[in-house]
C-alpha positions as CSV (number, residue, x, y, z in Angstrom):
1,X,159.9,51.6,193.5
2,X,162.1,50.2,196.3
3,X,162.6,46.1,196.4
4,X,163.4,44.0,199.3
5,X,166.6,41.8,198.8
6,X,166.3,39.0,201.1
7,X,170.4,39.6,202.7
8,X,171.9,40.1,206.2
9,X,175.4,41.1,206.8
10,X,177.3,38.4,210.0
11,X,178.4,41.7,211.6
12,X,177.9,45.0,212.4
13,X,174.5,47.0,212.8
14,X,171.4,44.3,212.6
15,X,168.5,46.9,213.3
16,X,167.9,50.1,211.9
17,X,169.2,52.9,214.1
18,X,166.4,55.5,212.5
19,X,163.7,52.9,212.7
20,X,164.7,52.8,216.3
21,X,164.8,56.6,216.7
22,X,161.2,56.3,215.5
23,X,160.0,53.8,217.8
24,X,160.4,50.6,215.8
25,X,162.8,47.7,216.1
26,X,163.6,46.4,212.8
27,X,165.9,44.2,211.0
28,X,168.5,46.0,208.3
29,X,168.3,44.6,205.1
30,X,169.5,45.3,201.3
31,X,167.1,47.1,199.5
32,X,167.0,48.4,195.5
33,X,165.3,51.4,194.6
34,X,165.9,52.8,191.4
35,X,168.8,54.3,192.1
36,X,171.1,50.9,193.1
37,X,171.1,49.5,196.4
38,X,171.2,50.5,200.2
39,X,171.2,49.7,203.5
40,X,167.4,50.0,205.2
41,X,165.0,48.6,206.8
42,X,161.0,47.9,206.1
43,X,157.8,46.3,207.4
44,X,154.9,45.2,205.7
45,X,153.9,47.3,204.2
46,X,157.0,48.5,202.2
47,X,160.3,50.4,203.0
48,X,160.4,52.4,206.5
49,X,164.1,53.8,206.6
50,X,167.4,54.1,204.6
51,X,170.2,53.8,207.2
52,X,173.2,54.0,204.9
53,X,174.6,57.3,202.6
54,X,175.9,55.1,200.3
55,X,174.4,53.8,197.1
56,X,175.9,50.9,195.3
57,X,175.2,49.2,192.1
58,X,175.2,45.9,192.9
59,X,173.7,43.8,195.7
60,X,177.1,42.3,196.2
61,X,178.5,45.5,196.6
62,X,176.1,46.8,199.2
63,X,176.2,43.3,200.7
64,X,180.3,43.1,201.2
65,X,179.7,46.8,202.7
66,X,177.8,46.1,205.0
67,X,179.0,43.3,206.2
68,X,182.7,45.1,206.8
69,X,181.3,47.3,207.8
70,X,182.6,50.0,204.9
71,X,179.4,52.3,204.9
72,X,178.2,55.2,206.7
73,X,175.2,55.6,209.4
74,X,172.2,58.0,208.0
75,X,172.5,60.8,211.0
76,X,168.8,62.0,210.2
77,X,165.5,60.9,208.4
């Protein structure tokens, strides 16, 4: 089951590239599924895209990532 984590990076990518590609405009956020954290963005009714490759194992981790700017664009749903 994938959790919101309320967190926005101060640079980078704000919106979901993907969410875009499918017609939505949509804030990234940190999300946890059960396999760590990632970068992704959802609506109300749960998560919509994962934008990022990367896992990490922390919300810090994925947090500091993001907000360098140290992780890498999904190409594809």
């Amino acid at each position: 089951m994938t959790q919101i984590v309320q967190s926005q990076a101060t640079t980078g990518v704000t919106y979901g590239v993907l969410a875009a590609q499918c017609g939505e405009v949509l804030p990234m956020q940190v999300l946890r599924s059960g396999g760590g954290f990632y970068l992704g963005t959802c609506t109300e009714r749960g998560p919509f895209t994962r934008e990022s490759l990367e896992t990490w194992n922390t919300q810090a981790k994925a947090e500091k990532a993001w907000a360098k700017g140290h992780w890498s664009q999904k190409d594809h749903l």
